[in-house]
BATIDO-809546 format. One record per residue (C-alpha): residue in one letter; x, y, z. Coordinates in steps of 0.2 Angstrom, whole numbers, m for minus. Each point is the difference from the previous one (the first is absolute). Layout:
<nodes>
> type	xx	yy	zz
> A	X	Y	Z;
...
</nodes>
This chain:
<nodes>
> type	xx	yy	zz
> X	m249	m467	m267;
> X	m6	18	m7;
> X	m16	6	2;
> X	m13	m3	m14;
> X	m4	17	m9;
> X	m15	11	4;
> X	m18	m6	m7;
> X	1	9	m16;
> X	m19	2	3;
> X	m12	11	15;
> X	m18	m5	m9;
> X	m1	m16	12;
> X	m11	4	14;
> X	m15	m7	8;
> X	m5	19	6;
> X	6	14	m17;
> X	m3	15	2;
> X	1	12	m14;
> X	14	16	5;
> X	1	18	m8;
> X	10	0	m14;
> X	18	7	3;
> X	13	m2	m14;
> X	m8	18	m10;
> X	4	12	13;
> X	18	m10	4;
> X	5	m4	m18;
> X	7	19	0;
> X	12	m5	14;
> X	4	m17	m5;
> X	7	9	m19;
> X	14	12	13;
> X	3	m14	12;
> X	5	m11	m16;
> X	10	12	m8;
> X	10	2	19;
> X	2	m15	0;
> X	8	m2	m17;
> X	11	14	1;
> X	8	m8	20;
> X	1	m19	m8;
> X	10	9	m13;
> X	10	8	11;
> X	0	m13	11;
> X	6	m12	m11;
> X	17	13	m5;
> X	5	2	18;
> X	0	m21	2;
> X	12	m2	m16;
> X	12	14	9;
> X	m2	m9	18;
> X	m2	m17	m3;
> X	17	m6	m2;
> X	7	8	16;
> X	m16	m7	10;
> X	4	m16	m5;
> X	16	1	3;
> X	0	6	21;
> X	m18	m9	1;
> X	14	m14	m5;
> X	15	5	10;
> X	m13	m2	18;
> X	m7	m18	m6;
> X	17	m3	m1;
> X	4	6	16;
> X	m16	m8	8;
> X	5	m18	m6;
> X	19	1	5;
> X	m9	7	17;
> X	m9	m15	0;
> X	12	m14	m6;
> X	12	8	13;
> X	m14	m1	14;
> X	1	m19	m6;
> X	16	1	3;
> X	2	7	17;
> X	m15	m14	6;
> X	13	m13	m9;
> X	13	7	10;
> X	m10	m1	18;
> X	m5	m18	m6;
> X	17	m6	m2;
> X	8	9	16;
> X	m14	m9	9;
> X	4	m14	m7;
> X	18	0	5;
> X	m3	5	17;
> X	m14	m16	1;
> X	16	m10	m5;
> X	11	11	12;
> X	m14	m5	16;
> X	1	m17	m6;
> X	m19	2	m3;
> X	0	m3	m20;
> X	m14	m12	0;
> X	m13	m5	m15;
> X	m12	9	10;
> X	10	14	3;
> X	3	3	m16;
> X	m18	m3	m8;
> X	m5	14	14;
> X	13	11	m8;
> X	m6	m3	m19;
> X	m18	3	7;
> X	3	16	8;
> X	7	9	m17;
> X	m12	m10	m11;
> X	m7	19	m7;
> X	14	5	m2;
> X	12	m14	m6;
> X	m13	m11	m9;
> X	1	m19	4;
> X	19	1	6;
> X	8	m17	3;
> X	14	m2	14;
> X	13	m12	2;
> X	16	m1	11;
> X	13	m13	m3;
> X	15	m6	9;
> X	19	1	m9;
> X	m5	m15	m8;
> X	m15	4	m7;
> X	m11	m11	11;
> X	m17	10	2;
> X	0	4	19;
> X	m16	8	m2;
> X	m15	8	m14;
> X	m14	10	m1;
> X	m4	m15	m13;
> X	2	m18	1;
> X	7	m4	m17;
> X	10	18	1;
> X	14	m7	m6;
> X	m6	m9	m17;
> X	m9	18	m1;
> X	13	11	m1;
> X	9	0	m20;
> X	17	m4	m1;
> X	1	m2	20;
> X	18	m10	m2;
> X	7	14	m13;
> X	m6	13	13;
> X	6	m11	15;
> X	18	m2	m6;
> X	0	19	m6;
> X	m5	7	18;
> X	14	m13	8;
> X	14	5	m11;
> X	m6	22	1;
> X	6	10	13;
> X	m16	12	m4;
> X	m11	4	11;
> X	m16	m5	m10;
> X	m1	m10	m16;
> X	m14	9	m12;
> X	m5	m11	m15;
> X	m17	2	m11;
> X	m7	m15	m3;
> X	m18	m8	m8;
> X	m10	m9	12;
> X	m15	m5	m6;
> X	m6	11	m13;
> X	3	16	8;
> X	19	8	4;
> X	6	0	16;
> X	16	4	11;
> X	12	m12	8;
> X	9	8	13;
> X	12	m11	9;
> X	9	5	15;
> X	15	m7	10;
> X	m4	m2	19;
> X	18	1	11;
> X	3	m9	17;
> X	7	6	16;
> X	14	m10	m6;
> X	0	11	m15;
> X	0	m14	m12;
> X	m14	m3	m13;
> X	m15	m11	12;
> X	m17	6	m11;
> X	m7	4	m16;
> X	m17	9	m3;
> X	m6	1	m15;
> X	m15	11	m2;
> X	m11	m1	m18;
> X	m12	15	m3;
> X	m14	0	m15;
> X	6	18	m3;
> X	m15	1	m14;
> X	m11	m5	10;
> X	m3	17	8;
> X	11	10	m11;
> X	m13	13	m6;
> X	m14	m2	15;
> X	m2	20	4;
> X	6	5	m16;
> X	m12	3	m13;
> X	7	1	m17;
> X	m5	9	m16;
> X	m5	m13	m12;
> X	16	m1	m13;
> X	12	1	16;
> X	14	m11	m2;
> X	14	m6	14;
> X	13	m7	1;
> X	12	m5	16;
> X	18	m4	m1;
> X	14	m5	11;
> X	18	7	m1;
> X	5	m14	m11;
> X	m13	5	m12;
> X	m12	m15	4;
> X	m18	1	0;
> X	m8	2	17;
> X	m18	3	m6;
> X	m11	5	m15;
> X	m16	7	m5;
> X	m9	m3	m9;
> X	8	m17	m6;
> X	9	1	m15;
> X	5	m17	m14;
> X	19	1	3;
> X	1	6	17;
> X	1	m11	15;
> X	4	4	18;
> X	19	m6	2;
> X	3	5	m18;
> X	17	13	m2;
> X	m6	13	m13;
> X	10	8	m14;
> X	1	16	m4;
> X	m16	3	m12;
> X	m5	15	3;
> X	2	17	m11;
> X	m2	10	12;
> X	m1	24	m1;
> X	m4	13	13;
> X	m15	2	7;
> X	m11	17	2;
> X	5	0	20;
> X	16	m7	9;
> X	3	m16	3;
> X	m12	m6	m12;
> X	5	m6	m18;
> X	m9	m8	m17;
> X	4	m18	m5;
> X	m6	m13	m14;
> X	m2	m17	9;
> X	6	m10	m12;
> X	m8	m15	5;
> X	m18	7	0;
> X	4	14	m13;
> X	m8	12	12;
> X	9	17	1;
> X	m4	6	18;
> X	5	15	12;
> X	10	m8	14;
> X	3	5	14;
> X	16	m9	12;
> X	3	m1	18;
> X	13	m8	10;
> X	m5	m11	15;
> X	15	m4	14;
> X	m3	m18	7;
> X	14	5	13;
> X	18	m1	m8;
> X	8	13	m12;
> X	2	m15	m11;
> X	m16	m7	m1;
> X	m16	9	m5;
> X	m17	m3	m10;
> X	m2	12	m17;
> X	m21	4	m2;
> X	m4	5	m16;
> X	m18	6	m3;
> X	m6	7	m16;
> X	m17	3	m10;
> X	m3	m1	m18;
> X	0	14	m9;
> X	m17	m3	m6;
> X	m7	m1	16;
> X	1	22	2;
> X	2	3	m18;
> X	m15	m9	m8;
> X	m11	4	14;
> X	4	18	m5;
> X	m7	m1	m20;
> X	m15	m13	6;
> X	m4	16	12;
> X	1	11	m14;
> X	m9	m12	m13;
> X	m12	m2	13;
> X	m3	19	2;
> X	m3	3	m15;
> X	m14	m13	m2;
> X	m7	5	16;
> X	m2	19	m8;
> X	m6	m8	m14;
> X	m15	m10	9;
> X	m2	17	10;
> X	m6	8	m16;
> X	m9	m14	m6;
> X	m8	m1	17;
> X	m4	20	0;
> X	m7	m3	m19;
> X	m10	m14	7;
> X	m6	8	16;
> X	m12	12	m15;
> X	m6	m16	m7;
> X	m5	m7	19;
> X	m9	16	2;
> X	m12	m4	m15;
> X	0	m20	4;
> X	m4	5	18;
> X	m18	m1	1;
> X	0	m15	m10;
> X	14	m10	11;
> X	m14	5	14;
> X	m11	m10	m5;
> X	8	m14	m4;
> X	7	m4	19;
> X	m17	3	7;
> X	m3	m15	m13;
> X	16	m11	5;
> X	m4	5	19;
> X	m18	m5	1;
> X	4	m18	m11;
> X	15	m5	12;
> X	m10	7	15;
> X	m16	m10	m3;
> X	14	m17	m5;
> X	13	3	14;
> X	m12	7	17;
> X	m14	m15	m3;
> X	13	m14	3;
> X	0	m8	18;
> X	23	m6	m6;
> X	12	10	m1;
> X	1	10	m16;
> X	12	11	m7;
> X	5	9	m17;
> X	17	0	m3;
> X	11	11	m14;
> X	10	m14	m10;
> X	12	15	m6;
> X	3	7	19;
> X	m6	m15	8;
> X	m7	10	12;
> X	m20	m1	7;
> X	m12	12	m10;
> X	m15	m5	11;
> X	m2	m12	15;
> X	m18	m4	9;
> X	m3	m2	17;
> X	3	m18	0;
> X	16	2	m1;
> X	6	15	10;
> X	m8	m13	12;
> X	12	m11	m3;
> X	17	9	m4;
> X	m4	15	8;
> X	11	16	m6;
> X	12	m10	m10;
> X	m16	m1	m14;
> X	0	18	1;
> X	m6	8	m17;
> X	17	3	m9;
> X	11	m12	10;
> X	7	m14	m8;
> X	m10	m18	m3;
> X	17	m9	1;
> X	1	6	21;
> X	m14	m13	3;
> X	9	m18	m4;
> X	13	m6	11;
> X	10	0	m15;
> X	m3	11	m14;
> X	8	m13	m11;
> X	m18	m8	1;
> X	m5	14	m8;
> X	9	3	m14;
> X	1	m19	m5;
> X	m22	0	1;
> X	0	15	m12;
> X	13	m11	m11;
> X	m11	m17	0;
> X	m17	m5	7;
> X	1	m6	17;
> X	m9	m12	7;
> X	8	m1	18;
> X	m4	11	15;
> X	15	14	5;
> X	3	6	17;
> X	m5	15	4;
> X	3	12	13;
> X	m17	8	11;
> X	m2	7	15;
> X	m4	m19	8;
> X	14	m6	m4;
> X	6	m10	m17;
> X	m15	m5	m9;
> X	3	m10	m16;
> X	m14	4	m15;
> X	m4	m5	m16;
> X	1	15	m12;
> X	m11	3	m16;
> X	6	14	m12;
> X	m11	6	m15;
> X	4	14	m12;
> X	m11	15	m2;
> X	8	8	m17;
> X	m19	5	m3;
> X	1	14	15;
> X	16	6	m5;
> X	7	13	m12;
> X	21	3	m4;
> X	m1	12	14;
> X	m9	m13	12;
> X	16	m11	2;
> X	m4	m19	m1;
> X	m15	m4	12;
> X	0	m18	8;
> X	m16	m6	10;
> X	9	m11	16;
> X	m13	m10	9;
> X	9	m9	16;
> X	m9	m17	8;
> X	5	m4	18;
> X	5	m22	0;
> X	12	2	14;
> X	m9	m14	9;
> X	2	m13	m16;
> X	18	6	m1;
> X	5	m6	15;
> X	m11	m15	0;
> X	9	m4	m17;
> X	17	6	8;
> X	0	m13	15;
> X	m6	m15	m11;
> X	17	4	m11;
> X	10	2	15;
> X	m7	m17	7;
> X	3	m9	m17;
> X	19	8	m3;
> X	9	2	19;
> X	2	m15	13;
> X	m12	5	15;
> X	14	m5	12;
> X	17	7	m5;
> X	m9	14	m12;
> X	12	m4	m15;
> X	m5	m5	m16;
> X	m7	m17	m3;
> X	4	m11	m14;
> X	m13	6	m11;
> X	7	14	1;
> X	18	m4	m2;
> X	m7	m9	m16;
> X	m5	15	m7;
> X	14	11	3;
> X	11	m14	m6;
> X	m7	3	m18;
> X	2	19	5;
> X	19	m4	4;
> X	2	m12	m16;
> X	m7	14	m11;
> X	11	16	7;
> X	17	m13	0;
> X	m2	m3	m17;
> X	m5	15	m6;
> X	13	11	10;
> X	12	m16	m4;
> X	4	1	20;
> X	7	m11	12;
> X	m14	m10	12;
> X	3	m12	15;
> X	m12	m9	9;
> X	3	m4	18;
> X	m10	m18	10;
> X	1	2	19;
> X	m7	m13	14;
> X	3	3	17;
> X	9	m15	7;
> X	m6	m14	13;
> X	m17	11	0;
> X	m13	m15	1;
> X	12	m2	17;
> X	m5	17	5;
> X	m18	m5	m2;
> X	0	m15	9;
> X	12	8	15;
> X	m9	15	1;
> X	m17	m1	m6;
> X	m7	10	m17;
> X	m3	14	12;
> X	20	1	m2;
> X	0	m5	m17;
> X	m11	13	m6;
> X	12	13	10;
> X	15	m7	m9;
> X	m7	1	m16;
> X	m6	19	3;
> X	19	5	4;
> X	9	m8	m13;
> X	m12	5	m13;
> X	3	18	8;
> X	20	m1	m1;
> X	m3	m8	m18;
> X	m8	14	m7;
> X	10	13	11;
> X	15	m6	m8;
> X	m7	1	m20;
> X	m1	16	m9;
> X	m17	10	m4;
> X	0	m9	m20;
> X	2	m17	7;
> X	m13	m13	3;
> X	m1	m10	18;
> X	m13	m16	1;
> X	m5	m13	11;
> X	m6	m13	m13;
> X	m1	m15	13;
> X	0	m4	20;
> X	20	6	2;
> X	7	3	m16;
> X	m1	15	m8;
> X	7	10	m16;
> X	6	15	m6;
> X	4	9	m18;
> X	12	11	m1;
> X	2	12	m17;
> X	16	6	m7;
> X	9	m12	12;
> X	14	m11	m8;
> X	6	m15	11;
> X	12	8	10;
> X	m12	14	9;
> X	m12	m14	1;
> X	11	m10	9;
> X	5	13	12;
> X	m20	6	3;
> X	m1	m18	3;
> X	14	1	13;
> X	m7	14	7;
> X	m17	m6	3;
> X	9	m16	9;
> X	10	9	11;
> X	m15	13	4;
> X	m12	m16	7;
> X	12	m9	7;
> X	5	17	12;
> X	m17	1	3;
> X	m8	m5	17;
> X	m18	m6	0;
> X	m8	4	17;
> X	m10	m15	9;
> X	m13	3	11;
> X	8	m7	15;
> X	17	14	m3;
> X	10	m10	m8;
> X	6	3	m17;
> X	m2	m10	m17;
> X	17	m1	m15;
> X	m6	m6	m16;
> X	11	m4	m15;
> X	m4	m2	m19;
> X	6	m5	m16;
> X	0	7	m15;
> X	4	m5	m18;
> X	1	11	m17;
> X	m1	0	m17;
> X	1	11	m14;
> X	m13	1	m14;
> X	3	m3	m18;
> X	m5	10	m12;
> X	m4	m15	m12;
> X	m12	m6	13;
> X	m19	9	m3;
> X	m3	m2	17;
> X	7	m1	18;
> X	m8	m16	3;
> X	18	m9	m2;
> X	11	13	6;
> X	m10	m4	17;
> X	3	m19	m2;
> X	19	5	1;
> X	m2	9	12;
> X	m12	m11	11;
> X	16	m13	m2;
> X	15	12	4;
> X	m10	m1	14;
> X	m2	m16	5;
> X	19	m4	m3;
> X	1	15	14;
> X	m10	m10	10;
> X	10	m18	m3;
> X	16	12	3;
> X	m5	2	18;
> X	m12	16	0;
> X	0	15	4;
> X	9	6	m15;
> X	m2	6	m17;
> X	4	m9	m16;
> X	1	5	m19;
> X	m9	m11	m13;
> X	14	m9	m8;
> X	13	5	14;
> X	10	m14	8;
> X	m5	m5	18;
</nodes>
């Protein structure tokens, strides 16, 4: 976030002291200096139309060198990946572990890699992923093209997710030289495709394989999608440097210098083409702005210089009047026990603090600093200068995080044009009742037990759901999971063993949901979850997952031994007719009871056959 402007006052002080008068003897100096500087921004501004175009064009040509450096370092950490990969296979050591260690250990550099070997009939041997295989896009097309291609590597753009990424499959040769492996490696090559580089705002890219298919783009642009073979839409004429030329982009009718570099991925036949180009506004406008701008610059010069003669006769009376402003803040601001500060509502910035609150915040409430630097957030702030604000912010002192409840009043009497905004702040320390109130909300909307949300809380996000599926017209699904035979847990066991069964699976519950979905406990075993933007199918494989997850999980006993507990789940889909999600958890609620009546231990879709 930018820093706030400079105060545009210095008459706030609790100690003003009147200073010797400077701007006559100086004025004399100030008229040569400004008609230097006029006569250099003129010139200036003629050198930057000769130079600009060739500047641009070799700052353009090293960017472009500087990405296809750093696509190709990718690339070389692609290549170590895959060669240990192959000689994983090779040691017959090509486990899951193995090859999550692998992704993990080029995670900078690779992004969230996935890994998967298969065996020549494309039965996963092993993954960095567990559903690697449904992961990968098009895996059959890719399998039957790696089996029936001599190559040496298969390199195929593809969409995963909603970022591009590169398939690269490779075929994996037995001492009996016949075909015994395939591995298929799948990079997020957006992911980390401009880390290090930093860009001139305007910069377009574009990365292309040898058969003219996109491999990457930026920024994103309507019409082009990674995998996408491009036409020839470009008008393209020299550039001012070699191996740099102009081109209209037809598809964002943006006429760019481009400059092109050829990266080798290790065949004479098969290579990467990066284009990188700015706009041509991005070095030429800036050029008439400079010079627009230099000219209203030397023309608030001379209006400064003609008012610099006006000051000097306003002086004395200016004096005056911060003694005045100084002595009626100094006698509001330093008798007051709170923290008190005078902030600038144009720079935001503090005109006057007392010693209250350099108590408090120490050097961070500085004169001059800005107010915002205070709150945890500045977002507190800026909404309490927007509405009135009735709740305490956090702030942060030199004790610690302090919340407070903050009082504004308006002084436009103190203030002239020059003065800026002035705004009287007065800060009230009720961290003790903010926490008081904080734990009696925390006791009324979480379980004590399992620390997920209890049903009155579930109740309430539930109309919070409701109104973002309806509105967003987005897909919702409810999921209803007991944990099965647990009243046999608490009668075997003891609720010692009980409570410690309902701790993990509420743990592996909400480890397997994402940060925008709800988990609950609303009754002795049985629980719930909403899951936004999730149609049946997702749910049903979070469902799945969350099965599999507690049912792996061992419980430790006190006496050594080990606990396995099962659940079952059932799920249901919300209708948007429906106002509420009281019915969709009804469904839900018997989807899981015919899980139960199926045997257990399973997870069953409202409306689904047994």
């Amino acid at each position: 976030m930018p820093s706030p402007p400079p105060p545009t006052t210095q008459s706030w002080t609790l100690h003003p002291a009147t200073r010797k008068s400077w701007m006559r003897e100086i004025l004399a100096l100030l008229t040569v200096l400004v008609a230097a500087n006029i006569f250099v921004n003129a010139w200036q501004s003629w050198h930057d139309f000769r130079a600009a175009d060739r500047q641009a064009a070799e700052q353009l040509t090293a960017q472009t060198s500087l990405v296809a450096r750093l696509i190709e370092d990718r690339l070389r950490d692609l290549d170590a990946m895959m060669s240990a990969t192959q000689t994983l296979i090779d040691e017959g050591k090509a486990s899951n572990e193995a090859l999550v260690n692998l992704t993990q250990t080029l995670q900078l550099s690779l992004g969230d890699t996935l890994i998967a070997v298969f065996d020549a009939n494309g039965r996963m041997l092993a993954a960095s992923r567990a559903n690697a295989r449904d992961e990968i896009p098009g895996f059959d097309a890719i399998f039957a093209q790696v089996r029936a291609t001599p190559a040496a590597r298969l390199w195929l753009p593809v969409v995963w997710g909603n970022r591009g990424a590169m398939v690269v499959a490779a075929r994996h040769i037995g001492q009996n030289g016949r075909l015994d492996a395939v591995t298929i490696h799948l990079v997020p090559l957006e992911q980390h495709l401009l880390d290090n580089a930093k860009l001139i705002p305007g910069t377009a890219l574009l990365l292309r394989d040898n058969a003219q298919r996109i491999v990457a783009r930026y920024p994103e642009v309507e019409g082009l999608a990674v995998g996408q073979r491009l036409t020839d839409d470009v008008n393209a004429r020299a550039g001012p440097i070699k191996g740099t030329f102009y081109a209209l982009w037809l598809r964002d009718h943006t006429e760019r210098l481009v400059a092109q570099q050829r990266i080798g991925l290790g065949s004479n036949t098969t290579y990467w083409t990066l284009d990188l180009g700015y706009a041509i506004g991005t070095f030429r406008d800036s050029l008439w702005t400079s010079l627009y701008l230099n000219l209203a610059g030397a023309a608030l010069l001379l209006a400064m210089l003609a008012g610099g003669f006006i000051l000097i006769g306003r002086q004395t009376e200016l004096n005056a009047r911060v003694q005045r402003y100084a002595s009626t803040v100094s006698t509001i601001v330093g008798n007051m026990p709170t923290p008190v500060a005078v902030v600038d509502m144009k720079s935001q910035r503090i005109l006057l603090g007392n010693d209250a609150l350099l108590a408090v915040f120490g050097a961070l409430a500085d004169k001059g600093q800005p107010f915002a630097q205070l709150f945890v957030d500045e977002a507190h702030w800026t909404r309490m200068q927007a509405e009135s604000a009735n709740e305490p912010a956090p702030f942060q002192t030199r004790s610690g995080i302090r919340h407070m409840l903050v009082h504004c009043t308006r002084l436009p009497g103190l203030a002239e044009k020059s003065d800026g905004d002035p705004l009287l702040v007065v800060l009230t320390d009720i961290t003790h009742q903010h926490l008081l109130l904080k734990q009696l909300q925390t006791d009324a909307d979480f379980d004590p037990l399992t620390g997920l949300a209890n049903r009155r809380y579930f109740e309430k996000a539930a109309a919070q759901a409701v109104e973002h599926a309806r509105r967003h017209h987005s897909p919702l699904s409810v999921l209803a999971l007991d944990l099965d035979f647990f009243k046999r847990v608490n009668d075997t066991w003891g609720h010692a063993v009980g409570d410690r069964v309902l701790k993990v699976a509420s743990h592996v519950f909400e480890a397997a949901l994402r940060e925008d979905d709800l988990a609950a406990r609303i009754g002795g075993e049985e629980f719930a979850a909403i899951l936004l933007d999730t149609p049946e199918a997702q749910a049903r494989r979070v469902a799945e997952r969350i099965r599999q997850a507690l049912q792996d999980t061992p419980i430790p006993l006190d006496t050594g031994e080990t606990l396995s507990q099962t659940c079952s789940i059932g799920i249901a889909c919300y209708d948007e007719a429906e106002t509420r999600l009281d019915a969709t958890l009804k469904r839900a609620d018997e989807a899981l009871y015919a899980a139960k009546h199926a045997g257990r231990n399973r997870v069953q879709l409202w409306g689904e056959a047994s």
